[in-house]
N, CA, C and O of each residue as an XYZ file, in Angstrom:
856
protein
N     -29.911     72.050    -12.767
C     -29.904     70.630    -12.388
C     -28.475     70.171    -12.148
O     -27.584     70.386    -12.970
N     -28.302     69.603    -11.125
C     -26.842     69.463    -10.977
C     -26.664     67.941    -11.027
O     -27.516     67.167    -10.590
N     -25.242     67.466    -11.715
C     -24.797     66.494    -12.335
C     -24.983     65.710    -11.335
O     -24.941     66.034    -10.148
N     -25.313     64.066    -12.029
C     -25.679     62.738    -11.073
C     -23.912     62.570    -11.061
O     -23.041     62.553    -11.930
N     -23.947     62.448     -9.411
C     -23.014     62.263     -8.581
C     -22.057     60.596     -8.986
O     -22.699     59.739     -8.378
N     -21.206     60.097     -9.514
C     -20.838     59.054     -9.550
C     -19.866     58.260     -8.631
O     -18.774     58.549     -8.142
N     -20.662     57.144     -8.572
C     -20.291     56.137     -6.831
C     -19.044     55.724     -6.664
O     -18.717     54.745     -7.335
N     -18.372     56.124     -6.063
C     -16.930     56.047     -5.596
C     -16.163     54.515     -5.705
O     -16.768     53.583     -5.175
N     -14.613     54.166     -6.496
C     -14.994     52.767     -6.905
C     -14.523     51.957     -5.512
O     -13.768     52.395     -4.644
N     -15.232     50.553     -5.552
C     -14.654     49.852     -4.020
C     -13.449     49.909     -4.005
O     -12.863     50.298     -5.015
N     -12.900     49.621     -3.109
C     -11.424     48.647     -3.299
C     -11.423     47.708     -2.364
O     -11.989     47.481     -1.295
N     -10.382     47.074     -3.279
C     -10.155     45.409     -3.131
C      -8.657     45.073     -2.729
O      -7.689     45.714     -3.136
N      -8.605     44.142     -2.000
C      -7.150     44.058     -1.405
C      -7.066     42.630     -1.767
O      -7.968     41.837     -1.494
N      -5.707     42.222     -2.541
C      -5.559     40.937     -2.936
C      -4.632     40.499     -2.308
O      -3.782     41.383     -2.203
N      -4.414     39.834     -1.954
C      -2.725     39.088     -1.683
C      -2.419     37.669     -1.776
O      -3.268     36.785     -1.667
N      -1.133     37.471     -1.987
C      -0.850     35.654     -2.817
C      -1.585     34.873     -2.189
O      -2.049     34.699     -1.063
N      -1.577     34.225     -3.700
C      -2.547     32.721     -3.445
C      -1.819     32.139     -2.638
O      -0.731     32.504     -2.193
N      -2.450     31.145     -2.412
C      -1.320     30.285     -0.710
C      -1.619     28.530     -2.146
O      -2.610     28.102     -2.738
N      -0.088     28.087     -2.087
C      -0.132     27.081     -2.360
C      -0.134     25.733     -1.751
O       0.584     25.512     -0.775
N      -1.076     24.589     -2.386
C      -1.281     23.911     -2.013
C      -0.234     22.491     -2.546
O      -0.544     21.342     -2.862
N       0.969     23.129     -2.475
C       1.781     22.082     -2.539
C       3.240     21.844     -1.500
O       3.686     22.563     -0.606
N       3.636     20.782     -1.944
C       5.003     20.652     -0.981
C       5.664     21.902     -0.662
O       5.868     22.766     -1.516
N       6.077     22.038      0.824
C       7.502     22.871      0.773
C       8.849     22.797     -0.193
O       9.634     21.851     -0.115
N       8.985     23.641     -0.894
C      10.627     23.997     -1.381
C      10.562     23.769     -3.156
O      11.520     23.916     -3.915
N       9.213     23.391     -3.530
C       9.063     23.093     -5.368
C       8.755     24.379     -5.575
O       8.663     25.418     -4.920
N       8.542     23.788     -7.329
C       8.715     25.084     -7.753
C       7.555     25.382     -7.973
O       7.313     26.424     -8.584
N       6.602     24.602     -7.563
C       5.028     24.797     -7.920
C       4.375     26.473     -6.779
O       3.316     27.098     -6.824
N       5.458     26.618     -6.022
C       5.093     27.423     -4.739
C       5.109     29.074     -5.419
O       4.437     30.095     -5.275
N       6.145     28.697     -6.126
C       6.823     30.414     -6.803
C       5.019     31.437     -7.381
O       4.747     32.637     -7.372
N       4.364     30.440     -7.718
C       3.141     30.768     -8.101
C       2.193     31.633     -7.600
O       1.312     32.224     -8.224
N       2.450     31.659     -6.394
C       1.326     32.454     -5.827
C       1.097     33.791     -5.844
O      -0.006     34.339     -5.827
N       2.608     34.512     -5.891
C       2.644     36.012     -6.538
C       1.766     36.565     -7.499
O       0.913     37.444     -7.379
N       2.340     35.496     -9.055
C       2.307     35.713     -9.986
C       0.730     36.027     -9.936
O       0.279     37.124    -10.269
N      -0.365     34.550     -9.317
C      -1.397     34.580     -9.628
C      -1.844     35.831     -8.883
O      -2.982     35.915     -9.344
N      -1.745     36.703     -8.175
C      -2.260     37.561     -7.164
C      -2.037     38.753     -7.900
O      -2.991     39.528     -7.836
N      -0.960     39.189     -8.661
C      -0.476     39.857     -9.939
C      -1.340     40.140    -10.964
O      -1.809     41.256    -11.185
N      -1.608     38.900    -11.746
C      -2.897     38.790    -12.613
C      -4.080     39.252    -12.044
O      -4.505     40.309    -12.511
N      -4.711     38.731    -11.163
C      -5.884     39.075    -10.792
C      -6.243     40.568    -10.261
O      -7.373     41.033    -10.114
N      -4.881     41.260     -9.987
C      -4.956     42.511     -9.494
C      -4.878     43.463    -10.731
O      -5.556     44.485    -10.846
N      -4.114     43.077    -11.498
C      -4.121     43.575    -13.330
C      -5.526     43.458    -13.754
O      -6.147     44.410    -14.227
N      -6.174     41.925    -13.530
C      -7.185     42.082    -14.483
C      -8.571     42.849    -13.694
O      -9.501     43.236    -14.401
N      -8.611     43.007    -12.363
C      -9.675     43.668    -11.527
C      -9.351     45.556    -12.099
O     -10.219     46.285    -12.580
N      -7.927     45.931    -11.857
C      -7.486     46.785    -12.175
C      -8.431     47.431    -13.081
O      -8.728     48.620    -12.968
N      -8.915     46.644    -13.996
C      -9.072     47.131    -15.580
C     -10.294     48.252    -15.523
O     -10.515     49.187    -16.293
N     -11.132     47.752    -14.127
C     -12.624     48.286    -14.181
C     -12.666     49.802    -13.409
O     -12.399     49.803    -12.207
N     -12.880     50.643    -13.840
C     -12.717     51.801    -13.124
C     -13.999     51.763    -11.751
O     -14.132     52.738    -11.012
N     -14.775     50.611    -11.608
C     -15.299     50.530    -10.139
C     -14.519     49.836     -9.336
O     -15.094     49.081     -8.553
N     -13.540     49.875     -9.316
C     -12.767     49.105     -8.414
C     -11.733     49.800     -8.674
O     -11.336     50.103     -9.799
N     -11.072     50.187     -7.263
C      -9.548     50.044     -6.618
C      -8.959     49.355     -5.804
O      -9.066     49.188     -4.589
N      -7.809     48.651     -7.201
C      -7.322     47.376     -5.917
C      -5.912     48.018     -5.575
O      -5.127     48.603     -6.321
N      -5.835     47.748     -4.302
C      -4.663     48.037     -3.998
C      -3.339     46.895     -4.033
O      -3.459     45.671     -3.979
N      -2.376     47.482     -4.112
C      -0.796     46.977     -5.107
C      -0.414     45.950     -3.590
O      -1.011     46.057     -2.519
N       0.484     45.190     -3.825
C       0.781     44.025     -2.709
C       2.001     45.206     -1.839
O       2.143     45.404     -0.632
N       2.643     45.742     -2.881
C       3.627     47.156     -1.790
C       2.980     47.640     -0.962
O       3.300     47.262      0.165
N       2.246     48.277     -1.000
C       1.097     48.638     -0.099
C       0.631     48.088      1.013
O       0.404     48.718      2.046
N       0.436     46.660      0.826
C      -0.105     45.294      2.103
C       1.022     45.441      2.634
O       0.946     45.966      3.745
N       2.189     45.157      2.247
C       3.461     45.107      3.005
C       3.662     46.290      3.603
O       4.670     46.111      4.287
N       3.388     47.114      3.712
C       3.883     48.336      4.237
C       2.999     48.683      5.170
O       3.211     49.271      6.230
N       1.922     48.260      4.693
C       0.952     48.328      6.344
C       1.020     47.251      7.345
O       0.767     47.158      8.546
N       1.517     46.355      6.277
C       2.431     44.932      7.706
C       3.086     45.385      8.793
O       2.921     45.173      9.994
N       4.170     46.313      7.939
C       5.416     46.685      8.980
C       4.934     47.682      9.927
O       5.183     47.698     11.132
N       4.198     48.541      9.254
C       3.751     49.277     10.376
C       2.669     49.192     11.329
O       2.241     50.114     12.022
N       2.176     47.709     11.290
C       1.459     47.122     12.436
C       2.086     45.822     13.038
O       1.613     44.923     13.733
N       3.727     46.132     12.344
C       4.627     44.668     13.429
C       4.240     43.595     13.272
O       4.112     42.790     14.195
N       3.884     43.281     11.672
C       3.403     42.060     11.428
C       4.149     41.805     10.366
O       4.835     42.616      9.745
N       3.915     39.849     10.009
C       4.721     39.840      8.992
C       3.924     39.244      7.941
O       2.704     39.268      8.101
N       4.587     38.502      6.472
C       4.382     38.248      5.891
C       3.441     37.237      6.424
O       2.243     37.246      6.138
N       3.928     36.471      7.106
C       3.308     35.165      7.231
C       1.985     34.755      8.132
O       1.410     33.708      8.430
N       1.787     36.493      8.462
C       0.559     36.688      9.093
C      -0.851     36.683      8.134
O      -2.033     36.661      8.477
N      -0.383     36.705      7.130
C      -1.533     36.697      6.411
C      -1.893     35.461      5.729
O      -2.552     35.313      4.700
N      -1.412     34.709      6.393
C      -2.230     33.232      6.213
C      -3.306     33.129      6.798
O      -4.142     32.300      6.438
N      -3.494     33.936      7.797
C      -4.402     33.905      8.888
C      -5.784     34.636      8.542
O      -5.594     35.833      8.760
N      -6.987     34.443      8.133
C      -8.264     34.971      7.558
C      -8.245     36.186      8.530
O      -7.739     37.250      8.175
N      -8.608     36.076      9.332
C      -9.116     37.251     10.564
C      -7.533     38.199     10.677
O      -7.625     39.382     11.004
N      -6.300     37.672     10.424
C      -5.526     38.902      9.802
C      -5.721     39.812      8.690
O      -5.614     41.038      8.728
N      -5.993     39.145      7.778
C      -6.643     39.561      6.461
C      -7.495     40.577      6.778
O      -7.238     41.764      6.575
N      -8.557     40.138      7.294
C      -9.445     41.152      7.415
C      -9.093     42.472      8.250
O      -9.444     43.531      7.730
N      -8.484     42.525      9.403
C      -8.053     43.147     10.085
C      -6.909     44.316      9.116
O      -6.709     45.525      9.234
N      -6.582     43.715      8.575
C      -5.504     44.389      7.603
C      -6.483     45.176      6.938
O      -6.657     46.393      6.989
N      -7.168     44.198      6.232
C      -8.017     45.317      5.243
C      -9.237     46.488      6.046
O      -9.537     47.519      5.444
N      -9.665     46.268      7.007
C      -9.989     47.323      7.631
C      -9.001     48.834      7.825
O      -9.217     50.043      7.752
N      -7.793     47.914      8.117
C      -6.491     49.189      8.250
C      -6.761     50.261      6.942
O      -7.260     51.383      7.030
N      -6.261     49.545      5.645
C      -6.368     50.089      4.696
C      -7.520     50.842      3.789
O      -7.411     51.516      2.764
N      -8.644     50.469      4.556
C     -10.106     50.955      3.776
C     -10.325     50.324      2.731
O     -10.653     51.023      1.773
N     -10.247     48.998      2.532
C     -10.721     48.176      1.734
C     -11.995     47.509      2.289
O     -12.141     46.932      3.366
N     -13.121     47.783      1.030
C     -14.036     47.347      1.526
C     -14.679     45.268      0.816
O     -15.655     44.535      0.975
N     -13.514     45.235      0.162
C     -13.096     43.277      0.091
C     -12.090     42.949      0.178
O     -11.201     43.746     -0.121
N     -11.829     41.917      0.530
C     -10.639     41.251      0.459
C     -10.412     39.188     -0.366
O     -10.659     38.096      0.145
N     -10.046     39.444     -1.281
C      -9.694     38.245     -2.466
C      -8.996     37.263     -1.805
O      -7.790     37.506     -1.823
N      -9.298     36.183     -1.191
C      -8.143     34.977     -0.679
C      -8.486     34.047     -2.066
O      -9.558     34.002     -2.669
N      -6.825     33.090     -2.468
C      -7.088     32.701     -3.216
C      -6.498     31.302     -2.600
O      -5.986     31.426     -1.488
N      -6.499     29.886     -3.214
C      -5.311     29.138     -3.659
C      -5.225     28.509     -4.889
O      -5.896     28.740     -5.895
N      -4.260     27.616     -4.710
C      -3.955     26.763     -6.298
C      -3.312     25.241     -5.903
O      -2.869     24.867     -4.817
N      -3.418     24.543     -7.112
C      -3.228     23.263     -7.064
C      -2.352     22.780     -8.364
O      -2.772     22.987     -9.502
N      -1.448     22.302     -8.181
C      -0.728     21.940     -9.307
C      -0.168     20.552     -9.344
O       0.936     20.322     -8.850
N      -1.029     19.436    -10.021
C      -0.460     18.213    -10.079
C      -0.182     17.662    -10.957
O      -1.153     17.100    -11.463
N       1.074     17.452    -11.649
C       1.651     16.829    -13.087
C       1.042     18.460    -13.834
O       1.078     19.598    -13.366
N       0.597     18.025    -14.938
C       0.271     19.406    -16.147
C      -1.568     19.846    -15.311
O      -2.244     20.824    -15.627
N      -1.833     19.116    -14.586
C      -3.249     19.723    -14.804
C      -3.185     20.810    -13.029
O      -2.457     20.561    -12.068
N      -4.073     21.809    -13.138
C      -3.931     22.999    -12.331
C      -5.243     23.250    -11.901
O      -6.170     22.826    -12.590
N      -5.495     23.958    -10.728
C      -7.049     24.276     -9.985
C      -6.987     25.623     -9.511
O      -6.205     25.636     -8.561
N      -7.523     26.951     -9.769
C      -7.586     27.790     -8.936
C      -9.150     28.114     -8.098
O     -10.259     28.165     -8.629
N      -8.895     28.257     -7.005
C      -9.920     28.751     -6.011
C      -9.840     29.966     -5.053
O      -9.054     30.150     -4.123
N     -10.807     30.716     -5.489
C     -10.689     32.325     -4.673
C     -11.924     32.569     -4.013
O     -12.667     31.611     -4.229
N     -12.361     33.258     -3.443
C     -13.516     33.887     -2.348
C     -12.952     35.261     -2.459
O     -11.768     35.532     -2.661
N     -14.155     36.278     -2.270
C     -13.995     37.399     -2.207
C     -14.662     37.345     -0.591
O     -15.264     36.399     -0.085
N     -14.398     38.448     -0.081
C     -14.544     38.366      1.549
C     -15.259     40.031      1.523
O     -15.077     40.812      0.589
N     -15.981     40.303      2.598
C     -16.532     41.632      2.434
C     -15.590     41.535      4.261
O     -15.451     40.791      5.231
N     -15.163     42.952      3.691
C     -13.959     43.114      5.407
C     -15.274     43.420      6.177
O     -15.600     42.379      6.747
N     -15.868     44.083      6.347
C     -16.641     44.800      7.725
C     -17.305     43.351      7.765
O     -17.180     43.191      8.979
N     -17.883     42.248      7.356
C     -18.855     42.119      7.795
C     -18.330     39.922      8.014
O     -18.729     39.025      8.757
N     -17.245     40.017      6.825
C     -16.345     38.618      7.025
C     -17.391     37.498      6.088
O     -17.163     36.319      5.817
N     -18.567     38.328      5.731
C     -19.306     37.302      4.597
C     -19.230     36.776      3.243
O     -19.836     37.430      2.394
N     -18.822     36.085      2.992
C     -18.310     35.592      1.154
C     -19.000     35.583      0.579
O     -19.808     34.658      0.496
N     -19.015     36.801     -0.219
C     -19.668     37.408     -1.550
C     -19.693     36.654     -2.982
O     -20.634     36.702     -3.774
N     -18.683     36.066     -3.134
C     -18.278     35.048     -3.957
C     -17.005     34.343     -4.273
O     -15.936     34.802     -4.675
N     -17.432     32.888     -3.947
C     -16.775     31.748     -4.373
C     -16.790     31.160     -5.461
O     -17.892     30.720     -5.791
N     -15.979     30.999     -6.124
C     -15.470     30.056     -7.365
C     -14.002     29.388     -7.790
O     -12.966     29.574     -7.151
N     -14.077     28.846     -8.590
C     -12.712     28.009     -8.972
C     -12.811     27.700    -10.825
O     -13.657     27.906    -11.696
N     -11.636     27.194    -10.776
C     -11.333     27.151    -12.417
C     -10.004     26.231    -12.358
O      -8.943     26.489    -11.789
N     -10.401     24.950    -13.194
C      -9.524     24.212    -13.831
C      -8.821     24.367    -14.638
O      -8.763     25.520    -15.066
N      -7.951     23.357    -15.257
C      -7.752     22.952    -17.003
C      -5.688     22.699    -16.779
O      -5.117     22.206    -15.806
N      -5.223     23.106    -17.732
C      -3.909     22.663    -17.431
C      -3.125     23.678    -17.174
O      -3.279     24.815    -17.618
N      -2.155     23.263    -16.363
C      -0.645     24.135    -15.382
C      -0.163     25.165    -16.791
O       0.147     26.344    -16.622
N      -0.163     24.528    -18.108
C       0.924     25.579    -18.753
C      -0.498     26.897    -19.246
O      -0.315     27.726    -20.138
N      -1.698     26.802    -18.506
C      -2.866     27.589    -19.411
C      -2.997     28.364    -17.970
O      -4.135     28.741    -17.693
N      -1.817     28.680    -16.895
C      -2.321     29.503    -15.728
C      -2.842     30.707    -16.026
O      -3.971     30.981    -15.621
N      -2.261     31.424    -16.620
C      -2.639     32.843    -17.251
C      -4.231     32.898    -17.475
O      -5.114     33.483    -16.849
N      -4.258     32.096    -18.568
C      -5.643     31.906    -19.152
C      -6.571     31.867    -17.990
O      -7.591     32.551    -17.903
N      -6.071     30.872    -16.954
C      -6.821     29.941    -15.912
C      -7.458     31.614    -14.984
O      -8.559     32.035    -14.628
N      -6.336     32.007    -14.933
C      -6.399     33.394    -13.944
C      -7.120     34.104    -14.123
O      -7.921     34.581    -13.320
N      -6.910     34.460    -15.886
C      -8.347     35.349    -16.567
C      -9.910     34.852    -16.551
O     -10.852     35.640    -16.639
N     -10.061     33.323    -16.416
C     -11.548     33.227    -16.473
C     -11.679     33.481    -15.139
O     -12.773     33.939    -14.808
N     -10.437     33.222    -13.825
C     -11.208     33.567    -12.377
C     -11.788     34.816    -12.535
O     -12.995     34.947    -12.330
N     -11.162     35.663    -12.840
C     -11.022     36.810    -12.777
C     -12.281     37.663    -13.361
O     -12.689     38.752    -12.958
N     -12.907     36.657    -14.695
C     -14.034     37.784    -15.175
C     -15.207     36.823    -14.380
O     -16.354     36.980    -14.798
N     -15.035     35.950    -13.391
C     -16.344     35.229    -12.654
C     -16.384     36.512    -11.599
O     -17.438     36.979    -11.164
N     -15.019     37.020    -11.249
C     -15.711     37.710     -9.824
C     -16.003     39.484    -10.353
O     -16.856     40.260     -9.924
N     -15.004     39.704    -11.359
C     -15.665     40.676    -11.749
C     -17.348     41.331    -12.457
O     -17.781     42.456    -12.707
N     -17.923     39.856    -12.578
C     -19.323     40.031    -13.196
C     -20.169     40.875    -12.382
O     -20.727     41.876    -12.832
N     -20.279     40.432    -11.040
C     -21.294     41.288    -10.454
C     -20.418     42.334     -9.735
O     -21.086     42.760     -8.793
N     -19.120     42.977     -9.775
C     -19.084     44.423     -9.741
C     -19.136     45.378    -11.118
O     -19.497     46.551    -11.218
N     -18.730     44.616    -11.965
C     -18.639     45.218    -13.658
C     -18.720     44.680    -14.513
O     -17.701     44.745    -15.200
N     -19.985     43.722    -15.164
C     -20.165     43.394    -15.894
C     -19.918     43.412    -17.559
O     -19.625     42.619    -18.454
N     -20.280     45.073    -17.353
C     -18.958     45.331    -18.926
C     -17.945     45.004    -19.166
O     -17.706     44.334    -20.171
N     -16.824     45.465    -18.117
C     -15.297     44.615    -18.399
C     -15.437     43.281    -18.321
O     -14.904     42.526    -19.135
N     -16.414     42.740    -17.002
C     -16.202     41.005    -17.319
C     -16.716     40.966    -18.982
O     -15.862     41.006    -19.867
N     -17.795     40.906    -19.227
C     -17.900     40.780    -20.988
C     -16.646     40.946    -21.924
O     -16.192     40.153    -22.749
N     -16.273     42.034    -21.613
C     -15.021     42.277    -22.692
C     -13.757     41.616    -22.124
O     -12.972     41.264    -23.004
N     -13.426     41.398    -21.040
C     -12.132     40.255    -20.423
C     -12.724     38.939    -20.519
O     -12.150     38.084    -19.845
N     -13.604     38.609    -21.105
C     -14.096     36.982    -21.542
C     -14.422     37.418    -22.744
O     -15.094     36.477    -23.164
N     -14.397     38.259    -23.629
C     -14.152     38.117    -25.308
C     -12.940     38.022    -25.205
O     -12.624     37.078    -25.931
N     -12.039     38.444    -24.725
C     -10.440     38.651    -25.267
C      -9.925     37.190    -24.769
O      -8.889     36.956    -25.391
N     -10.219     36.187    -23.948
C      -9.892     35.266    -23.363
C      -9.465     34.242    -24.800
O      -8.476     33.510    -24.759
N     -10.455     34.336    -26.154
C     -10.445     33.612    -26.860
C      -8.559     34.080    -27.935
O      -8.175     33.488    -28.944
N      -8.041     34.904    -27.432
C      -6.281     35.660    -27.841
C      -5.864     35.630    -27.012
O      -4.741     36.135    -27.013
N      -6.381     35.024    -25.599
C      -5.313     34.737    -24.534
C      -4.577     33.653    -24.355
O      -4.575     32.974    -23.328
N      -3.773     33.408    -25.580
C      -3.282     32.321    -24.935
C      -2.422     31.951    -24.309
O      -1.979     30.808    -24.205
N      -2.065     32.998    -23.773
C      -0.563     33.041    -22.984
C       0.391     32.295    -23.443
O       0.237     31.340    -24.204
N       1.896     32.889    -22.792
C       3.282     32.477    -23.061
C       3.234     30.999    -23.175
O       2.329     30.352    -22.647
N       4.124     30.493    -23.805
C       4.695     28.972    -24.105
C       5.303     28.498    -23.088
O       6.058     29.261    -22.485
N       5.155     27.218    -22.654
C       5.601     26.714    -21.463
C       6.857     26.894    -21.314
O       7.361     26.862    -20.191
N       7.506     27.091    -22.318
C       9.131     27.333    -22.258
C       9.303     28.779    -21.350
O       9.778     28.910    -20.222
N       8.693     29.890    -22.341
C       8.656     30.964    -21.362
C       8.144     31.261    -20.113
O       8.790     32.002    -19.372
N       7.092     30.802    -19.766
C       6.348     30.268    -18.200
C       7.761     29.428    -17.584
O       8.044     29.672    -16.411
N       8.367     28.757    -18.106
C       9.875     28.499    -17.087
C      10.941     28.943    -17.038
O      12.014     28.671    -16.500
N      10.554     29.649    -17.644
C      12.136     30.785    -17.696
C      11.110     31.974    -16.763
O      11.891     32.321    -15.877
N      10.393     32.393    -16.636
C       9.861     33.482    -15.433
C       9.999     32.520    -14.427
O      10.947     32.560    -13.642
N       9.136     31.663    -14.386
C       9.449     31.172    -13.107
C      10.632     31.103    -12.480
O      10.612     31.582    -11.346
N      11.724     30.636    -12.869
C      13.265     30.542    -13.245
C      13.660     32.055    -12.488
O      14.442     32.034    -11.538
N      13.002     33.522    -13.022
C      14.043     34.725    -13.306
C      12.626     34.900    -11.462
O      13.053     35.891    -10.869
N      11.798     34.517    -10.919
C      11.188     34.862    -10.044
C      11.755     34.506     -8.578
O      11.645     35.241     -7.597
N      12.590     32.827     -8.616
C      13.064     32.296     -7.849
C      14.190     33.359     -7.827
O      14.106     34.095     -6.844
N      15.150     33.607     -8.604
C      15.895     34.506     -8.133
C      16.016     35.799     -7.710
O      16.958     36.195     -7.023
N      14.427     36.979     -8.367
C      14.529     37.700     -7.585
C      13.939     37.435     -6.095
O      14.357     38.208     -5.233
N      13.364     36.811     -5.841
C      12.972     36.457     -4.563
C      14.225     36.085     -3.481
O      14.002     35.890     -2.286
N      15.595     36.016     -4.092
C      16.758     35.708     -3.190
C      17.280     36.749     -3.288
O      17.850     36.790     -2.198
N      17.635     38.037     -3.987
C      17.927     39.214     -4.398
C      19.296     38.887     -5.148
O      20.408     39.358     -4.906
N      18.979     38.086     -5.990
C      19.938     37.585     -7.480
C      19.135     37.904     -8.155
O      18.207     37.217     -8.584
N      19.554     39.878     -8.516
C      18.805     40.403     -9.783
C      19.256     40.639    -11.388
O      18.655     41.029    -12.389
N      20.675     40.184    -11.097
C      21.355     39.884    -12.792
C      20.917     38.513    -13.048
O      20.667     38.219    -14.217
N      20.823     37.878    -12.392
C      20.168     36.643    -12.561
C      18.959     36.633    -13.345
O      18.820     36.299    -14.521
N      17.943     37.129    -12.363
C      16.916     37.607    -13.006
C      16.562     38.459    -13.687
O      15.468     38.626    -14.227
N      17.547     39.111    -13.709
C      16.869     40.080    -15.179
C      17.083     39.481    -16.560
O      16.439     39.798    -17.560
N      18.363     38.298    -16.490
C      18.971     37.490    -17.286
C      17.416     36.703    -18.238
O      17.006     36.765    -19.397
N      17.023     36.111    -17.149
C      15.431     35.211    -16.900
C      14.406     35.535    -17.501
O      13.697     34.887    -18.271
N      14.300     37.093    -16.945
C      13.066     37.505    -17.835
C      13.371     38.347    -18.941
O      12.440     38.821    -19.592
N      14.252     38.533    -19.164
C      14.469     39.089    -20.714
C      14.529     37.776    -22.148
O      14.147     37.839    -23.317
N      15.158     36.735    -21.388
C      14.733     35.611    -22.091
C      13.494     35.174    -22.456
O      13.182     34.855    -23.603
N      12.764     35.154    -21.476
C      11.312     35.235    -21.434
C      10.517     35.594    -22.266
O       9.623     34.918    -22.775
N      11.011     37.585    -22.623
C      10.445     38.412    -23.128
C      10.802     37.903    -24.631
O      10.041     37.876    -25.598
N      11.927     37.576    -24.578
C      12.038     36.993    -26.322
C      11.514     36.025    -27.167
O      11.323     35.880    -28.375
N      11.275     35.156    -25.703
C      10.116     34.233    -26.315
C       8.922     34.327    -26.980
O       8.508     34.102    -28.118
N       8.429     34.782    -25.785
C       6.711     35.989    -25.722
C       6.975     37.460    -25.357
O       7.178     37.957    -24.249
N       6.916     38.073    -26.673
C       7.112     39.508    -26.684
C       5.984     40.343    -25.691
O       6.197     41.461    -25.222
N       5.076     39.758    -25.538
C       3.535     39.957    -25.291
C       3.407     39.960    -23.429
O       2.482     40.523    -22.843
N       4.586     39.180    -22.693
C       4.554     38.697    -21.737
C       5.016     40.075    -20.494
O       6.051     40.305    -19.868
N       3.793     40.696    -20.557
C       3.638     41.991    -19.636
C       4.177     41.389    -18.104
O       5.174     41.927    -17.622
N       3.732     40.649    -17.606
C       4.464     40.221    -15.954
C       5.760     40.304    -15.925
O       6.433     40.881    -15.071
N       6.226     39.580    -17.099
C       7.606     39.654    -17.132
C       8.805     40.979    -17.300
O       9.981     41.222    -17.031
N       7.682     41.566    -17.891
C       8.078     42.996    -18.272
C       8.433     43.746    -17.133
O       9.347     44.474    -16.744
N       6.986     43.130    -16.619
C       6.977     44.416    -15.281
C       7.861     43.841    -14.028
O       7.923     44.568    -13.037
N       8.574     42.543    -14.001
C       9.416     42.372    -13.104
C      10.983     42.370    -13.465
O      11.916     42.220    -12.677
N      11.053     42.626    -15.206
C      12.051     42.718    -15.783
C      12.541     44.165    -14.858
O      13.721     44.273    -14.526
N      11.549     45.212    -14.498
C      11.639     46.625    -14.351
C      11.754     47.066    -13.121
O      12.284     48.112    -12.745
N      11.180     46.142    -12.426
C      11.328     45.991    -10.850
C      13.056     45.216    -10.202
O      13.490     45.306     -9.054
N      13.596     44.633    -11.180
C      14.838     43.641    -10.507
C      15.563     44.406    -11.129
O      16.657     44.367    -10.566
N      15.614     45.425    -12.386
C      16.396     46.543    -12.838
C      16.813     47.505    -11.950
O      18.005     47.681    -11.699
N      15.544     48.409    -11.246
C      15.619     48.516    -10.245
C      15.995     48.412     -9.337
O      16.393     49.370     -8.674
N      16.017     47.303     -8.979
C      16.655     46.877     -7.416
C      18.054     46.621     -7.769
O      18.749     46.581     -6.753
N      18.798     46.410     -8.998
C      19.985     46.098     -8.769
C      20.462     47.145     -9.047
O      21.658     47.305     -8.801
N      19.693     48.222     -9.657
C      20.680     49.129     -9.534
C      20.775     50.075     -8.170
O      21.473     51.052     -7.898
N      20.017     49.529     -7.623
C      20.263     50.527     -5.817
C      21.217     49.520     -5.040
O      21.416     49.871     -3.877
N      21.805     48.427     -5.400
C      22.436     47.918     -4.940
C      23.941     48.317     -4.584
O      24.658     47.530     -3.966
């Protein structure tokens, strides 16, 4: 009898939330971060492969496109056909005074039909948190187990202290200008705050990086 064959996992192509605020605040820096999370927390399910935002970019360049093409839905999709992704995650966000909104759609590339829509409130310094409940709504109907267990853990999520949420934000604006002593300055502060604060970690390691090829 030969072994039941197991189903190959999808993948999913995420890329930044598009913010829904003024040009040039700092409410904008956000959209990474949230696209970050959600690719961490999809990550978790071994039916799914999401692919890394390095990746989107690199199939940009080599179809002579840019960043800013992917504002565009029917780029999106087109992209993710490139790559063999069989969804694609558009998200945005809303940030007014302390209180915050996220809204995502999952997109099926071949066919451009939305599989699922949802959103999630509550306040600006609880984004993390905010990210994790998106995150186990869309994971339910591909993996219900991890959504279960990424909505038990939600109740120890309480993410970094607003202090540290502005000091990343802070160490993000600068790597985004390629001021990486800056930012490494940023998020090591960060990290001292909230020892716990893995994003930060992982861009502490990325602007290390880059400054030292400098």
């Amino acid at each position: 009898m030969e072994p039941a064959q197991t189903a190959a996992p999808a993948t999913v192509a995420i890329w930044d939330f598009d913010a829904d605020a003024p040009p040039g605040t700092k409410d904008e820096i956000w959209g990474t971060a949230l696209a970050s999370f959600m690719i961490a927390d999809l990550g978790a399910s071994q039916n799914l492969r999401v692919i890394d935002r390095e990746h989107l970019v690199e199939v940009l360049g080599e179809q002579s496109l840019s960043i800013s093409n992917l504002s565009d839905d029917a780029t999106r999709l087109r992209v993710g056909k490139i790559i063999g992704a069989k969804y694609f995650i558009f998200g945005t966000y809303t940030i007014v005074g302390n209180e915050a909104a996220l809204t995502a759609r999952m997109v099926e590339v071949e066919t451009g039909q939305i599989l699922v829509a949802d959103s999630v409130g509550g306040k600006a310094n609880d984004l993390r948190v905010l990210s994790l409940q998106l995150a186990v709504k869309f994971l339910r109907p591909l993996d219900h187990v991890v959504a279960d267990r990424e909505a038990h853990s939600m109740s120890n999520a309480l993410g970094p202290p607003a202090s540290a949420q502005h000091l990343f934000e802070q160490g993000l604006t600068h790597e985004r200008r390629h001021e990486y002593q800056q930012a490494i300055d940023l998020y090591t502060r960060a990290l001292t705050e909230y020892p716990h604060y893995s994003l930060a970690l992982d861009h502490l390691e990325k602007a290390s990086e880059a400054s030292a090829r400098q």
